[in-house]
Jmol script that loads the backbone (N, CA, C; Angstrom):
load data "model"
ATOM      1  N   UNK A   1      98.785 -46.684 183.539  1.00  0.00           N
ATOM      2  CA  UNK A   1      99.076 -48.099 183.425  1.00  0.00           C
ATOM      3  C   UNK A   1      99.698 -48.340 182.053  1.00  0.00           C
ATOM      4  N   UNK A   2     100.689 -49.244 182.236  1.00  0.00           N
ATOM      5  CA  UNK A   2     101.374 -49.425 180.984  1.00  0.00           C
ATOM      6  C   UNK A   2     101.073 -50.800 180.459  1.00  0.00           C
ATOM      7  N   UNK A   3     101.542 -50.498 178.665  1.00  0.00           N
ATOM      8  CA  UNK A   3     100.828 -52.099 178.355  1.00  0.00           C
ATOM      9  C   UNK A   3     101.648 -53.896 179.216  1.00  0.00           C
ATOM     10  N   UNK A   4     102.386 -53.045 179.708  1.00  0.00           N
ATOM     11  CA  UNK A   4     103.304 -53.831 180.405  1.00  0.00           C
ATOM     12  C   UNK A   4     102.488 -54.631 181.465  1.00  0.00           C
ATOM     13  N   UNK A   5     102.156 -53.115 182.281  1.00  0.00           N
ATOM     14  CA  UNK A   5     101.342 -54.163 183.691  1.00  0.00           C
ATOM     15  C   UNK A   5     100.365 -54.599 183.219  1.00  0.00           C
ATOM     16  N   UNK A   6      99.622 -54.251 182.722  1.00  0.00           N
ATOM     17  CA  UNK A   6      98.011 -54.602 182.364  1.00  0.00           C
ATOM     18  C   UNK A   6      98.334 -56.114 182.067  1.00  0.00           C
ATOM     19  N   UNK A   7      99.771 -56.920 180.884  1.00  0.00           N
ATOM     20  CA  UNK A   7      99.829 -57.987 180.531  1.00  0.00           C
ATOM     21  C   UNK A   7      99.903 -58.807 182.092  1.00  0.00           C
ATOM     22  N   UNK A   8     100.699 -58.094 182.976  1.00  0.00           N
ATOM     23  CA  UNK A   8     101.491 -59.101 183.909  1.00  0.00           C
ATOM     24  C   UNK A   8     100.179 -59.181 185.001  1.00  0.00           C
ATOM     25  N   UNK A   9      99.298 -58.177 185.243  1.00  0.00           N
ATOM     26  CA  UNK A   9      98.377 -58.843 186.058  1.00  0.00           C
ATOM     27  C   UNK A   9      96.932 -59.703 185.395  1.00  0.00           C
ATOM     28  N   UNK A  10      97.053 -59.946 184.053  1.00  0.00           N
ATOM     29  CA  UNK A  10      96.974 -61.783 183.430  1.00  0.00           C
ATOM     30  C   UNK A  10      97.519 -62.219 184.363  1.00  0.00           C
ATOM     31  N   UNK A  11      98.859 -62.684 184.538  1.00  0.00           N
ATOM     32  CA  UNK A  11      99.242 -63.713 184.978  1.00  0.00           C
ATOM     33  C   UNK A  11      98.351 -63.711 186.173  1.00  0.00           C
ATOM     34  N   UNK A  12      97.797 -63.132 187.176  1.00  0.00           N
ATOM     35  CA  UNK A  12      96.749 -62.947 188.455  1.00  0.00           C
ATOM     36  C   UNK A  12      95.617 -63.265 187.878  1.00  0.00           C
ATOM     37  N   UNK A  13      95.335 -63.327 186.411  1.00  0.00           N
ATOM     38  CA  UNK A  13      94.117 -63.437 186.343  1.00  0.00           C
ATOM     39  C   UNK A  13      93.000 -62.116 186.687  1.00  0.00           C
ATOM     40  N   UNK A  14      93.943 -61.078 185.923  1.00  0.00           N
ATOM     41  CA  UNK A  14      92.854 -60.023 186.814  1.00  0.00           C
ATOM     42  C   UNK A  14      93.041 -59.604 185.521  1.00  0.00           C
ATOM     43  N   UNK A  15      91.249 -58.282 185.220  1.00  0.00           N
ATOM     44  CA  UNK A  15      91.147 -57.607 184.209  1.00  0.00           C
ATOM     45  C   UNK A  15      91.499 -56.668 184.526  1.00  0.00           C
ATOM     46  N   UNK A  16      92.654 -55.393 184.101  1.00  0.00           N
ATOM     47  CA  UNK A  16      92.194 -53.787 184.617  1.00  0.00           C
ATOM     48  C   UNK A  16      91.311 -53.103 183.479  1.00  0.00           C
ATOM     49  N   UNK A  17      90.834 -52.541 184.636  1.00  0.00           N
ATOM     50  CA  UNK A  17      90.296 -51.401 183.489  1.00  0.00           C
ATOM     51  C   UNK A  17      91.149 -49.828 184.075  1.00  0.00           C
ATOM     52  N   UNK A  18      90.804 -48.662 183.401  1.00  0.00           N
ATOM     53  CA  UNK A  18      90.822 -47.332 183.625  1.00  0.00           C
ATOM     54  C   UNK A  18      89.840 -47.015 184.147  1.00  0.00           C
ATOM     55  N   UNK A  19      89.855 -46.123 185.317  1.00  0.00           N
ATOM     56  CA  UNK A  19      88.769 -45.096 185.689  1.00  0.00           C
ATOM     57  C   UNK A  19      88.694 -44.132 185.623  1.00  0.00           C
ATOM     58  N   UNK A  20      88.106 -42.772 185.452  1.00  0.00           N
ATOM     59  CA  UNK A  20      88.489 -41.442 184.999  1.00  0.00           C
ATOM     60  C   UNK A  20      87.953 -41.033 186.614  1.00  0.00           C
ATOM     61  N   UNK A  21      88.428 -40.647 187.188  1.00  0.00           N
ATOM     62  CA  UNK A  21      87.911 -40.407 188.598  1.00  0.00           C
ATOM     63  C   UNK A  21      87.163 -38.598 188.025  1.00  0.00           C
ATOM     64  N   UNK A  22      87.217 -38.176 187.408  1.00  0.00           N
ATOM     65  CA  UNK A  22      86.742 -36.580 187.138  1.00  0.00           C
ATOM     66  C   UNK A  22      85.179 -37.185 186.738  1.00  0.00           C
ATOM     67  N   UNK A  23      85.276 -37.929 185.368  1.00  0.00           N
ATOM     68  CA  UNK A  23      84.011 -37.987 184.900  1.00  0.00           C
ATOM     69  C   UNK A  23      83.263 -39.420 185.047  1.00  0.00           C
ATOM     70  N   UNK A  24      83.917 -40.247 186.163  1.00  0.00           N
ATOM     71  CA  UNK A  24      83.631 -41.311 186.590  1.00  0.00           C
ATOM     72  C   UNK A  24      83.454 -42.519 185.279  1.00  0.00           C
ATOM     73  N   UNK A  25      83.962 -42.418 184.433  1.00  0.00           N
ATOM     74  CA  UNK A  25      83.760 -43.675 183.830  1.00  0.00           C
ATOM     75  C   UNK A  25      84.589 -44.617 183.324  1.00  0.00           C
ATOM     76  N   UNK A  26      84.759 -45.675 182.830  1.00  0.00           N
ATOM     77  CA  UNK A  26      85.585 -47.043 182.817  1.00  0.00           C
ATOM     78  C   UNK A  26      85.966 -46.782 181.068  1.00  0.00           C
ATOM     79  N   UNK A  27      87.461 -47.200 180.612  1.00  0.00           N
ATOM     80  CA  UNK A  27      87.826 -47.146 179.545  1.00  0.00           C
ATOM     81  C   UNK A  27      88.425 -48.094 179.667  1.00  0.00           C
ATOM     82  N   UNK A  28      88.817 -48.681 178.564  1.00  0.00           N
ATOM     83  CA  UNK A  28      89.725 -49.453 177.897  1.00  0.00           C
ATOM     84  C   UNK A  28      90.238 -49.598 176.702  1.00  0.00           C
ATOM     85  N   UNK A  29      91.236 -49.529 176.073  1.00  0.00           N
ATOM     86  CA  UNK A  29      92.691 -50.035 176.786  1.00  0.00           C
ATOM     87  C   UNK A  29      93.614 -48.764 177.185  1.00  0.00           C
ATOM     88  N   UNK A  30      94.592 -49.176 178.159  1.00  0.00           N
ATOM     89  CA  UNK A  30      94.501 -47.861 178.852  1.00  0.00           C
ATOM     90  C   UNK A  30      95.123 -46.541 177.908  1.00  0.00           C
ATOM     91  N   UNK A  31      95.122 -45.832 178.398  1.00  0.00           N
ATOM     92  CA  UNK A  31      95.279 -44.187 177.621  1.00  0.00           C
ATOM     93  C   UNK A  31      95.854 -43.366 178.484  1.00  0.00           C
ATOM     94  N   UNK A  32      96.442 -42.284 178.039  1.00  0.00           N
ATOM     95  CA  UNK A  32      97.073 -41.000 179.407  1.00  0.00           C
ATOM     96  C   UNK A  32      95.797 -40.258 179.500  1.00  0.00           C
ATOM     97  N   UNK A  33      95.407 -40.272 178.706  1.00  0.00           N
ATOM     98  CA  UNK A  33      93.628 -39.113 179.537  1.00  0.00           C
ATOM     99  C   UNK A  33      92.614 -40.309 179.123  1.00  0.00           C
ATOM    100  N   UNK A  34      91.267 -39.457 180.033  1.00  0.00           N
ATOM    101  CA  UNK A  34      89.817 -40.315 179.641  1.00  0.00           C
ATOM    102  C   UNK A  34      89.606 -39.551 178.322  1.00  0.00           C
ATOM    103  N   UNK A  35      88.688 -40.374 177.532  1.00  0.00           N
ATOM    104  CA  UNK A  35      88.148 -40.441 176.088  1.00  0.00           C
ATOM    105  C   UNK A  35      86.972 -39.405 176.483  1.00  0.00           C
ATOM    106  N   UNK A  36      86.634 -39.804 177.307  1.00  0.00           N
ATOM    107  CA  UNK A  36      85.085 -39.227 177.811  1.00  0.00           C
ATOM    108  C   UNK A  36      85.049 -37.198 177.836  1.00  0.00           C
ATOM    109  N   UNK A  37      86.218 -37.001 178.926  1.00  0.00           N
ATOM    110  CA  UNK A  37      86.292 -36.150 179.362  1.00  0.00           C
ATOM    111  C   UNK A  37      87.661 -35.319 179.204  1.00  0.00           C
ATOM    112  N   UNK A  38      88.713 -36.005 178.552  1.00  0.00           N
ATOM    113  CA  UNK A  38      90.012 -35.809 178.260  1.00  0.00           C
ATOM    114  C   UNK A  38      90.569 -34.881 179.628  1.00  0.00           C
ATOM    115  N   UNK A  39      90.320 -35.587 181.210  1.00  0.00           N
ATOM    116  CA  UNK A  39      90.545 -35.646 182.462  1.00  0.00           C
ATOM    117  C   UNK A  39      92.212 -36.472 182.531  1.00  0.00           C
ATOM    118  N   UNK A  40      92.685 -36.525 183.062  1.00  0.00           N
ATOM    119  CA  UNK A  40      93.804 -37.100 183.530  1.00  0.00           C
ATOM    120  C   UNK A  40      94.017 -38.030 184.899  1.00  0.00           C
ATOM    121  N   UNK A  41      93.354 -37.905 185.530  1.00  0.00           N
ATOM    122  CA  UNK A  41      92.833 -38.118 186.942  1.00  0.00           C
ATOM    123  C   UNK A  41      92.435 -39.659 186.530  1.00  0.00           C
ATOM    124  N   UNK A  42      93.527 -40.538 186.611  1.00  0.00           N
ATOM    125  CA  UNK A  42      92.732 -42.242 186.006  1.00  0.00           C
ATOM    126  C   UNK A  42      93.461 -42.877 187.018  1.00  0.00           C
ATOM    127  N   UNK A  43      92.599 -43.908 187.627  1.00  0.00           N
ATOM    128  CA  UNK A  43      93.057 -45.037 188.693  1.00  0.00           C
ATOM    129  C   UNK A  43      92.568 -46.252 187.599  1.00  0.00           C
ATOM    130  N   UNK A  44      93.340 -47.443 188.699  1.00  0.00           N
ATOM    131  CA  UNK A  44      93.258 -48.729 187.502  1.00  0.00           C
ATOM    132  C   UNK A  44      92.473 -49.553 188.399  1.00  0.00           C
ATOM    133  N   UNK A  45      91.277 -50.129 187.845  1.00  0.00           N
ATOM    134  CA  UNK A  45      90.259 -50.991 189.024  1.00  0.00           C
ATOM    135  C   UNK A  45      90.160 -52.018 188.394  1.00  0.00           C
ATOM    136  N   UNK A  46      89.995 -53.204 189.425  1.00  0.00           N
ATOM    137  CA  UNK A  46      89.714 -54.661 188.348  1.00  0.00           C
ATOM    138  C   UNK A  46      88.319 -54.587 187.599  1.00  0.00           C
ATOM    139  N   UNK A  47      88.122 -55.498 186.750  1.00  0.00           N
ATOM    140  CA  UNK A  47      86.708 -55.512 186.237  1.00  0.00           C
ATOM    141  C   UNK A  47      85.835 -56.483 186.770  1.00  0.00           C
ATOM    142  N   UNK A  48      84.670 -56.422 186.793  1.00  0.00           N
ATOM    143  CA  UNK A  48      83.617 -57.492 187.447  1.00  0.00           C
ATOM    144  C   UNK A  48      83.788 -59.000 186.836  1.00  0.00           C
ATOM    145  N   UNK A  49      83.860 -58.606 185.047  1.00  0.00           N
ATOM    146  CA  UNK A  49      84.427 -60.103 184.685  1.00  0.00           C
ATOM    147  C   UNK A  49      82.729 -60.563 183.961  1.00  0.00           C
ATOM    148  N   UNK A  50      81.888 -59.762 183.962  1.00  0.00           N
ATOM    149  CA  UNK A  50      80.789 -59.724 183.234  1.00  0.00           C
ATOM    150  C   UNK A  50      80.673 -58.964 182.114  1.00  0.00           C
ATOM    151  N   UNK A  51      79.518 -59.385 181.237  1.00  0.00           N
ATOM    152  CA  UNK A  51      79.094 -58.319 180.346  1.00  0.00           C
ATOM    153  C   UNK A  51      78.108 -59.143 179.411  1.00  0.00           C
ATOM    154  N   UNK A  52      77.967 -58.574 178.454  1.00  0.00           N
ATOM    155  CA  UNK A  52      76.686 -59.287 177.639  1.00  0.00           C
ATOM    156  C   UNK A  52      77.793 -58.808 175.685  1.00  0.00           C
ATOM    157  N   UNK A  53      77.401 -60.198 174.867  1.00  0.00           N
ATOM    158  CA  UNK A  53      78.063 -59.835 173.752  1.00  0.00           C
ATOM    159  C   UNK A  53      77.464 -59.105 172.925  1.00  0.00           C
ATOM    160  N   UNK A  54      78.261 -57.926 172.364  1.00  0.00           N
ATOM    161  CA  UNK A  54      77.522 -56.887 171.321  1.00  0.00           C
ATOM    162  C   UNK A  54      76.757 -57.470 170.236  1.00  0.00           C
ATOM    163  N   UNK A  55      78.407 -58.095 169.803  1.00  0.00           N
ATOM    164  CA  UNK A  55      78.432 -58.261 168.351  1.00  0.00           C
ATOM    165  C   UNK A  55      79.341 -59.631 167.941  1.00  0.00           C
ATOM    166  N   UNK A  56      79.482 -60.696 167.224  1.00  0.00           N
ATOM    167  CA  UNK A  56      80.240 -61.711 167.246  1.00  0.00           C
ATOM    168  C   UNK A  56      80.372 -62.121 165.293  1.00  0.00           C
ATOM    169  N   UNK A  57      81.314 -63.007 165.520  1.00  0.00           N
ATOM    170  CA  UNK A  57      81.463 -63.603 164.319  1.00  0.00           C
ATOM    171  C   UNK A  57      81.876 -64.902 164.397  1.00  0.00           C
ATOM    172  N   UNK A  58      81.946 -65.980 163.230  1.00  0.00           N
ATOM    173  CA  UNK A  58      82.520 -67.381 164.049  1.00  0.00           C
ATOM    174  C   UNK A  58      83.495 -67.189 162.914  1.00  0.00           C
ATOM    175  N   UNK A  59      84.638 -67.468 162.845  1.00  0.00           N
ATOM    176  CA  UNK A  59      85.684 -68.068 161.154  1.00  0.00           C
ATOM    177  C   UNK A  59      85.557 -69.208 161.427  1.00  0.00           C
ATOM    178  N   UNK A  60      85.536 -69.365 159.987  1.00  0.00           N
ATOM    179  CA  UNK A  60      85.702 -71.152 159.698  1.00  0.00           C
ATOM    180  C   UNK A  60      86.201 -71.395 158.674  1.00  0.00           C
ATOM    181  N   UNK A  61      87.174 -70.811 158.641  1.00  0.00           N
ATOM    182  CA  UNK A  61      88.444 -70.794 157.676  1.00  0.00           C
ATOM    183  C   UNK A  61      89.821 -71.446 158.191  1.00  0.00           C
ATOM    184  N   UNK A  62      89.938 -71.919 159.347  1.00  0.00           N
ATOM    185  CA  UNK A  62      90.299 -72.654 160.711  1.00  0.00           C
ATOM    186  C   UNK A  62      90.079 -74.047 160.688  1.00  0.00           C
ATOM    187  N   UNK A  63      90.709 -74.505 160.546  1.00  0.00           N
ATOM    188  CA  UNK A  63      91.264 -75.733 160.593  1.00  0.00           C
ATOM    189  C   UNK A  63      89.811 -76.097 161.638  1.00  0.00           C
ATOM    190  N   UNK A  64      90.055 -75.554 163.241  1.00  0.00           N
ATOM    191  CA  UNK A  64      88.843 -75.180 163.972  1.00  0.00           C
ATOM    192  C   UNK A  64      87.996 -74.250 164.084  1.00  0.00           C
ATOM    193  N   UNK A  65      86.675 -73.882 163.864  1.00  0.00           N
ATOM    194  CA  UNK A  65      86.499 -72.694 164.194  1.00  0.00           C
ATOM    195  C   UNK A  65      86.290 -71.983 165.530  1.00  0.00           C
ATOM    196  N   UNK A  66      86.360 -70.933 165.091  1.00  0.00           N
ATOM    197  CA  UNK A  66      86.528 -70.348 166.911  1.00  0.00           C
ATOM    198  C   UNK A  66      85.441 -68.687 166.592  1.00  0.00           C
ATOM    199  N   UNK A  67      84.871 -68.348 167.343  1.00  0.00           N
ATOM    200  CA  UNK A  67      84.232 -67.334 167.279  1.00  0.00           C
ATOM    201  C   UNK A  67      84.916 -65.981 167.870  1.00  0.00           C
ATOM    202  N   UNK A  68      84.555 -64.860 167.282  1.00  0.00           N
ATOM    203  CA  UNK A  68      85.513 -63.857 167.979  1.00  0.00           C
ATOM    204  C   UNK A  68      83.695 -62.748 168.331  1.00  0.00           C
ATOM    205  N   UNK A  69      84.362 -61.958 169.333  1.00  0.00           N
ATOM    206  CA  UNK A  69      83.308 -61.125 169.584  1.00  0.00           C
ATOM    207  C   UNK A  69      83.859 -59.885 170.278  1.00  0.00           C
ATOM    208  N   UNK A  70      82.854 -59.201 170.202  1.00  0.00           N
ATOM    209  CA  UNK A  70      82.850 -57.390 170.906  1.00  0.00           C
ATOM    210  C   UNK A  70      82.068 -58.065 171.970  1.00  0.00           C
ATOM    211  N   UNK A  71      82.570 -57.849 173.175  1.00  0.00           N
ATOM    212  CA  UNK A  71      81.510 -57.973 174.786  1.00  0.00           C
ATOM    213  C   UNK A  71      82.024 -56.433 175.091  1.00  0.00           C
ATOM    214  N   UNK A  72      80.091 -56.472 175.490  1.00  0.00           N
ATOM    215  CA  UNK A  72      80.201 -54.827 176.459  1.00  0.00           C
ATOM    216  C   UNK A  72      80.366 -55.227 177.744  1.00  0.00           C
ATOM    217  N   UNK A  73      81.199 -54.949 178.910  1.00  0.00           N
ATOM    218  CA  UNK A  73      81.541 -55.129 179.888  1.00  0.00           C
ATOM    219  C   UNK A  73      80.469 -54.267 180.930  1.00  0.00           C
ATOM    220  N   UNK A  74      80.378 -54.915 182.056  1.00  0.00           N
ATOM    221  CA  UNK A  74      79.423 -54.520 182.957  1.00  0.00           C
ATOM    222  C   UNK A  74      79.670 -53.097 182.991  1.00  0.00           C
ATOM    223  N   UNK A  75      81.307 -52.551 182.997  1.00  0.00           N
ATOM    224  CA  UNK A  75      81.350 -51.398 183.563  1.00  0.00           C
ATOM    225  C   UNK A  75      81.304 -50.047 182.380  1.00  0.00           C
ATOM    226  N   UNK A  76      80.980 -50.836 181.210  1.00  0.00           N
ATOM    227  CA  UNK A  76      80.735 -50.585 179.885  1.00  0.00           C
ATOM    228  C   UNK A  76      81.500 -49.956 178.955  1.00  0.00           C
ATOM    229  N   UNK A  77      83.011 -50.448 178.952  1.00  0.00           N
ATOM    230  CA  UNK A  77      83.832 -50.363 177.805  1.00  0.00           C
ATOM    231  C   UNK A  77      83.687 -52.074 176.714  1.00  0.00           C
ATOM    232  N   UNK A  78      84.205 -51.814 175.839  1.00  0.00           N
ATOM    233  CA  UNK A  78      84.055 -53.114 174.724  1.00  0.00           C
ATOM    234  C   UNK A  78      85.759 -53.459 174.725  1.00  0.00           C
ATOM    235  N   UNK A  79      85.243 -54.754 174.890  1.00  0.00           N
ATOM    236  CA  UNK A  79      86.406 -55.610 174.422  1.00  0.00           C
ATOM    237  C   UNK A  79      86.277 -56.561 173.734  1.00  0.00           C
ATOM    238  N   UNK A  80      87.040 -56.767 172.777  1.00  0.00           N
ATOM    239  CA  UNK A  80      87.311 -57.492 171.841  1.00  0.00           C
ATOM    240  C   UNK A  80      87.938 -58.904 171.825  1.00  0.00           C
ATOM    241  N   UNK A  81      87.574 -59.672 172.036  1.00  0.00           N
ATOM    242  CA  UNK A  81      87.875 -61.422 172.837  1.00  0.00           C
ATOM    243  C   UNK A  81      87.140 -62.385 171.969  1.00  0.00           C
ATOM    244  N   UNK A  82      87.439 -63.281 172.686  1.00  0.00           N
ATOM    245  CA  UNK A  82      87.168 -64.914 171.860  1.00  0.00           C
ATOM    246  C   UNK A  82      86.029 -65.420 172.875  1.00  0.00           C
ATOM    247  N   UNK A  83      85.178 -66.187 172.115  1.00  0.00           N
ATOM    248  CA  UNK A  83      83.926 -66.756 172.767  1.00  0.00           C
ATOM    249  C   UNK A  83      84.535 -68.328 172.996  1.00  0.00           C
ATOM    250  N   UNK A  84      84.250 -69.090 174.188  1.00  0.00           N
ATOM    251  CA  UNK A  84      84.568 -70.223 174.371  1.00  0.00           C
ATOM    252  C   UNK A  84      83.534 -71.114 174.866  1.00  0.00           C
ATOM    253  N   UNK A  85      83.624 -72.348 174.007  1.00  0.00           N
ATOM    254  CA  UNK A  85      82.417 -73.442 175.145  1.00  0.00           C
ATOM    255  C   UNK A  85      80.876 -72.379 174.847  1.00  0.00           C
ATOM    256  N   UNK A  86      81.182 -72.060 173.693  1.00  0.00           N
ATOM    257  CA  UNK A  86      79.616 -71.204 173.638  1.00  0.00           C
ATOM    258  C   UNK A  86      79.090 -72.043 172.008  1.00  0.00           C
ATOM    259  N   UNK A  87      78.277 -72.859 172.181  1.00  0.00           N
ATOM    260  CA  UNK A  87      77.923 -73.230 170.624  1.00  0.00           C
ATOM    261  C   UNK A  87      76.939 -72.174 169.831  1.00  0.00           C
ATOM    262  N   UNK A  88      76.211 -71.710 170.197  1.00  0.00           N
ATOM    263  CA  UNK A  88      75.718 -70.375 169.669  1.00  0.00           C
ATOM    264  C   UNK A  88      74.986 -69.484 170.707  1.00  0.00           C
ATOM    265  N   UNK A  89      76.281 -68.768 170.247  1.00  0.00           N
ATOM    266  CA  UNK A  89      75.969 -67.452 170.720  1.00  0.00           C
ATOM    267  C   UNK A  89      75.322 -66.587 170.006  1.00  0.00           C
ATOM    268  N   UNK A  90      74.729 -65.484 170.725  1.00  0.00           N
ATOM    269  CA  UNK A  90      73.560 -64.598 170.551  1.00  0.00           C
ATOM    270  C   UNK A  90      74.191 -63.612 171.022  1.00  0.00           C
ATOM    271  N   UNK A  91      73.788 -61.698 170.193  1.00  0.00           N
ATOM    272  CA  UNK A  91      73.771 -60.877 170.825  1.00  0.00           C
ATOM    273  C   UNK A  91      72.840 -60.626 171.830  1.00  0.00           C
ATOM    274  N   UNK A  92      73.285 -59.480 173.385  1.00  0.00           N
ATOM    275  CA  UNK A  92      72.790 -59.508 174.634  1.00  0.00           C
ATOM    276  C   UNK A  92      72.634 -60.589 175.128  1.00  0.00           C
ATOM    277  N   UNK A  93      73.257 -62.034 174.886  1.00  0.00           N
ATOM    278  CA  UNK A  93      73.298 -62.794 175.736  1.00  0.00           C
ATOM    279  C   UNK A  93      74.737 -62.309 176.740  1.00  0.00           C
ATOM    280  N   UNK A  94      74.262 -62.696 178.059  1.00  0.00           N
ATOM    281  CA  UNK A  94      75.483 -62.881 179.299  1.00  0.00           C
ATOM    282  C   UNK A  94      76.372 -63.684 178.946  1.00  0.00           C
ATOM    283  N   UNK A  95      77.462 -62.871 179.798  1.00  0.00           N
ATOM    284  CA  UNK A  95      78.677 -63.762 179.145  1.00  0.00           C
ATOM    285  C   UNK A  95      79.637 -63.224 180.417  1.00  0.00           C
ATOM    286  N   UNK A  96      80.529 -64.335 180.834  1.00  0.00           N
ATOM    287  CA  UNK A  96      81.815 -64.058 182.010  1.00  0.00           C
ATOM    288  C   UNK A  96      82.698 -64.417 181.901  1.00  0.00           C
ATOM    289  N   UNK A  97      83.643 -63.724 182.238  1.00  0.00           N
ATOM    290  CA  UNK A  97      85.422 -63.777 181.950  1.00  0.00           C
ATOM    291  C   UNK A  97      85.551 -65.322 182.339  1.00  0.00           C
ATOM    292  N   UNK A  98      86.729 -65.311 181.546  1.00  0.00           N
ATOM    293  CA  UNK A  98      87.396 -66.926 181.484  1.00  0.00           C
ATOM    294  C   UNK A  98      88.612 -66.458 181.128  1.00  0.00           C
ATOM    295  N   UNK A  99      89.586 -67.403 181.338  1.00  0.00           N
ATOM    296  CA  UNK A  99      90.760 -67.236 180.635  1.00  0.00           C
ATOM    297  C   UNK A  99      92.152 -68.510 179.883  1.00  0.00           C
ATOM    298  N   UNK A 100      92.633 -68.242 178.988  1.00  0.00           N
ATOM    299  CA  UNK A 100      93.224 -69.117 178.487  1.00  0.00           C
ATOM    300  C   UNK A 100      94.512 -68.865 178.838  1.00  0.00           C
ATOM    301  N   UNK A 101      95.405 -69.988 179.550  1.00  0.00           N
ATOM    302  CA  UNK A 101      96.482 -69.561 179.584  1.00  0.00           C
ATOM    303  C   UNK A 101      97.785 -70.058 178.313  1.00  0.00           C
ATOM    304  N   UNK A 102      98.889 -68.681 178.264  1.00  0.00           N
ATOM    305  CA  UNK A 102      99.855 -68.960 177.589  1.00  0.00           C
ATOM    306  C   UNK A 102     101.024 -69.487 177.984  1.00  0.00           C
ATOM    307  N   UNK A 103     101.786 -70.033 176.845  1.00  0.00           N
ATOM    308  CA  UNK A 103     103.133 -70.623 177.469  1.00  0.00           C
ATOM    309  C   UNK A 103     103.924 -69.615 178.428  1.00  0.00           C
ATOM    310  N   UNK A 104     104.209 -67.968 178.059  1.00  0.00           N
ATOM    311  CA  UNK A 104     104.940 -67.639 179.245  1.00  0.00           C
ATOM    312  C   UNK A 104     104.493 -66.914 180.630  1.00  0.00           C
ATOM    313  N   UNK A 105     103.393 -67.705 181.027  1.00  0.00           N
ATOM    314  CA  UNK A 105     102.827 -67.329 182.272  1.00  0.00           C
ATOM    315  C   UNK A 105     101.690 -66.144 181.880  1.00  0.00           C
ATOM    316  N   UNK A 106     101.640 -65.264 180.842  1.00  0.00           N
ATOM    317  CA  UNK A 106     100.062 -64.563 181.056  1.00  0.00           C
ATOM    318  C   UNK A 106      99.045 -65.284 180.410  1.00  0.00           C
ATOM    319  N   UNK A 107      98.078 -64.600 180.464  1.00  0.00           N
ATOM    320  CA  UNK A 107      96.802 -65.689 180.251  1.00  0.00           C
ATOM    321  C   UNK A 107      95.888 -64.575 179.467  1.00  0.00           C
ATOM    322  N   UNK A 108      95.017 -64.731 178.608  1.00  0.00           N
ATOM    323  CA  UNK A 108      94.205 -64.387 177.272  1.00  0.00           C
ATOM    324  C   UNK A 108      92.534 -64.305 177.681  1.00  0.00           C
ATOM    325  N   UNK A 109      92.007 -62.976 178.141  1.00  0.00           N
ATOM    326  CA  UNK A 109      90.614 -62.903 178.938  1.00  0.00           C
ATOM    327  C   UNK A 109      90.153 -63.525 177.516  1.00  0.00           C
ATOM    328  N   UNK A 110      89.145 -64.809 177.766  1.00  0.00           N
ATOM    329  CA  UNK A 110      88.164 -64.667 176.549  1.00  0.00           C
ATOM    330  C   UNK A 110      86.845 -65.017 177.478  1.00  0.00           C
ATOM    331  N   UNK A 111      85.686 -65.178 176.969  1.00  0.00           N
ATOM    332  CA  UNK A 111      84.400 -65.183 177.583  1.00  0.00           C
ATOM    333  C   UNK A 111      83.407 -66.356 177.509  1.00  0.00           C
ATOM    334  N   UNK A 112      82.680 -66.760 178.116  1.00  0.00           N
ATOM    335  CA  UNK A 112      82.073 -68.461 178.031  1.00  0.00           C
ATOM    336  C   UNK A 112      80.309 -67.644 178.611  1.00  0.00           C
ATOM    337  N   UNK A 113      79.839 -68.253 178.164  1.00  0.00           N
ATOM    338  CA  UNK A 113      78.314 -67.971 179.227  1.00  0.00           C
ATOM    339  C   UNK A 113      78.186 -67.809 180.508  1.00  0.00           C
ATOM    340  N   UNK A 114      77.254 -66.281 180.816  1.00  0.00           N
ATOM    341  CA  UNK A 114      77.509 -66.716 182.312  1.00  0.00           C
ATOM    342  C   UNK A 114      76.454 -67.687 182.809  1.00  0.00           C
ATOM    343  N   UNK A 115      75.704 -68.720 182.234  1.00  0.00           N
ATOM    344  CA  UNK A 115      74.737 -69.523 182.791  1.00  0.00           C
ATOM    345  C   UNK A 115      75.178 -70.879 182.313  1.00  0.00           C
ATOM    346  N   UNK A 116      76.567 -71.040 182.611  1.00  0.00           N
ATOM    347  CA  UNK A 116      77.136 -72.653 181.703  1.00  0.00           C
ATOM    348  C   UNK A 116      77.239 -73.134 183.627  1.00  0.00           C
ATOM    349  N   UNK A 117      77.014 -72.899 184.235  1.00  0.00           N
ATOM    350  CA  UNK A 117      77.203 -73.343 185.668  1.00  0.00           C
ATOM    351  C   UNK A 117      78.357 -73.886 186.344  1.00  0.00           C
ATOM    352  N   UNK A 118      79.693 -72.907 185.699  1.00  0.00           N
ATOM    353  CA  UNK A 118      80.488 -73.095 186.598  1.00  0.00           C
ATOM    354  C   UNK A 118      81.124 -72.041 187.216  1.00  0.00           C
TER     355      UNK A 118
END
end "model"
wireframe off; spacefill off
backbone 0.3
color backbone group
C-alpha cells in the first residue's frame, strides 16, 4: 500500500492497516515487510476504529488548545492523532475513530470517547 491509497481511502472514511499474513500481526504505517517478522506477505485490512489512549498531551500555546495523543488500536499498532470533544482525557481510557474532514476531500482519523454516545 502506498502513501497514496492509504490517503484516498480517508476520503471513504476507512482506516488501513497492514497485516503480515506470515506472523499475523497489524502494523502501521505501511512498510514493504512486517517489523515483527521482516515477512513480506502483507494484505491491507480496515481497522475496527477502537483503541484505548497510551499516552496524550494538551498544547496550549494555541490560540485553542487541542490535545494530541498515542492511541493503541484494538488491533495493536499506535497511532498518533488528535483527541476531540474529550475534556479530560485519561490514559487506558476507550476511545473511537472519528474523523475531520479536509478541504480536498480526505479526512484526518482523530479520536473522541468511545462512551460520548454517539
Amino acid at each position: 500500500m502506498t502513501e497514496q491509497e492509504w490517503w484516498a481511502a480517508t476520503r471513504d472514511r476507512r482506516l488501513l492497516l497492514q497485516f503480515c499474513l506470515t506472523c499475523r500481526r497489524f502494523q502501521h504505517y505501511p512498510r514493504v515487510v512486517c517489523t515483527g517478522c521482516g515477512g513480506a506477505e502483507l494484505e491491507i485490512r480496515d481497522a475496527a476504529g477502537t483503541g484505548v489512549i497510551d499516552s496524550f498531551t494538551t498544547v496550549v500555546r494555541a490560540e485553542t488548545p487541542y490535545t494530541i495523543a498515542r492511541v493503541r488500536l484494538a488491533e495493536g499498532p499506535i497511532l498518533l492523532t488528535q483527541l476531540v470533544d474529550l475534556p479530560d482525557p485519561r490514559c487506558d481510557l476507550p476511545v473511537r475513530l472519528a474523523w475531520r474532514a479536509q478541504p480536498d476531500g480526505r479526512h484526518l482519523p482523530v479520536f473522541r470517547s468511545a462512551d460520548d454516545g454517539l
